[in-house]
C-alpha positions in Angstrom: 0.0 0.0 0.0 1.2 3.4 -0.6 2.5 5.2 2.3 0.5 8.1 1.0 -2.5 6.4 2.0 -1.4 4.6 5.1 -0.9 8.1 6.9 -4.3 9.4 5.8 -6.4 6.5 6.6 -6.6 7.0 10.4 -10.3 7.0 11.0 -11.9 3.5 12.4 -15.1 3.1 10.5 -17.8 -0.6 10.6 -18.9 -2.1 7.5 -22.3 -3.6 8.7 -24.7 -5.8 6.5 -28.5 -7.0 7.5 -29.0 -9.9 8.7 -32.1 -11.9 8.8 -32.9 -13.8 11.8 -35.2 -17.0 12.0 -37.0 -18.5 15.1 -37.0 -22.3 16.2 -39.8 -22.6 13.9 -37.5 -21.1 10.7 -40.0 -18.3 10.8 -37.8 -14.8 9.4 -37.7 -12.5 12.5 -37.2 -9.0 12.1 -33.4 -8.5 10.4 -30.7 -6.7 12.6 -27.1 -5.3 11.8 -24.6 -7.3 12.3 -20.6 -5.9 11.8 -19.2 -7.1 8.5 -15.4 -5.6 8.6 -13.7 -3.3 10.7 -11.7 -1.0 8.7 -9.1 2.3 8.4 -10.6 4.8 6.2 -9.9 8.3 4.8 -13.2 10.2 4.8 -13.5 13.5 2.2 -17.1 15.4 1.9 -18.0 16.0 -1.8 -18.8 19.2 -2.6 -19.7 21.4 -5.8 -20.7 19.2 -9.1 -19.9 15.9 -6.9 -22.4 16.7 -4.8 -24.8 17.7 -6.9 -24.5 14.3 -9.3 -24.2 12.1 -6.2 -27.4 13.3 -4.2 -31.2 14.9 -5.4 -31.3 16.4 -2.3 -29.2 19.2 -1.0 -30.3 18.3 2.9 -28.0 14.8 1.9 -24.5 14.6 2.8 -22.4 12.5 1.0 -18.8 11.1 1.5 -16.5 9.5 -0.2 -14.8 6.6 2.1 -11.2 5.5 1.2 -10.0 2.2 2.4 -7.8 -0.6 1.6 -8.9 -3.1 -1.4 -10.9 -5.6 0.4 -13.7 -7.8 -1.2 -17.4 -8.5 0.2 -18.7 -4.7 0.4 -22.1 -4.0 -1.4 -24.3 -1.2 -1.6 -26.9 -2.9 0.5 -24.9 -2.1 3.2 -24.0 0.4 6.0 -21.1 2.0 7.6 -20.7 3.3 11.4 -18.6 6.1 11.9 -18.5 7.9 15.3 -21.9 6.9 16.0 -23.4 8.2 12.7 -24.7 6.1 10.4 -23.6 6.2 6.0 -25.8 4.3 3.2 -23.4 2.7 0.5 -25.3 4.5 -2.2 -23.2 2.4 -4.9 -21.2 -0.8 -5.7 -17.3 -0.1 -4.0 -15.3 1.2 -7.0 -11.5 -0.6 -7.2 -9.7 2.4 -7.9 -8.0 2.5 -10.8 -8.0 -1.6 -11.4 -5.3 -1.6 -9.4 -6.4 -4.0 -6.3 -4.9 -1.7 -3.7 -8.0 0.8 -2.6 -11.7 1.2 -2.7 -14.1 4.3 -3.0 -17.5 3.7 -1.3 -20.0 6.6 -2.1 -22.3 7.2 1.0 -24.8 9.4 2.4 -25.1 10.2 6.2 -28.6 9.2 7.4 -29.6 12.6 8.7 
């Protein structure tokens, strides 16, 4: 990894997914979140034309999460940063094919 991105990635965020739960019966309970991956991240707000092509509402606030390639991340889940919670609004995106980081576009449940 560069060392570039090994000093900026200093903020512990949770990759959580939904999990369905079932009774003895097999019966599907109400689903929970469950921690997927506990990861370093660098965290940059998007601002400007970012912004605007990212979210339809201005009240949103959307980040873009830099971390380490890792596989298993989908946009049907969540991260949990300082207590706040981030909807993966699309797929991770392997930055530039390279296998090293990830970009996860998210907006901050508000």
């Amino acid at each position: 990894m560069p060392k570039r991105l090994i000093n900026q990635s200093k903020r512990k965020i949770i990759i959580q997914k939904l999990i369905s739960v079932e009774d003895e019966l097999g019966q599907e309970l109400e689903a929970e979140w469950q921690d997927f991956k506990v990861l370093w991240a660098t965290i940059k707000t998007m601002q400007g034309r970012e912004y605007f092509a990212a979210a339809t509402a201005q009240a949103e606030n959307t980040y873009r999460f830099i971390i380490r390639y890792t596989t298993g991340i989908t946009n049907d889940m969540r991260i949990i940063y300082k207590g706040r919670v981030f909807d993966i609004m699309e797929p991770p995106i392997n930055d530039d094919e390279l296998n090293k980081t990830l970009t996860i576009i998210a907006k901050e449940k508000v």
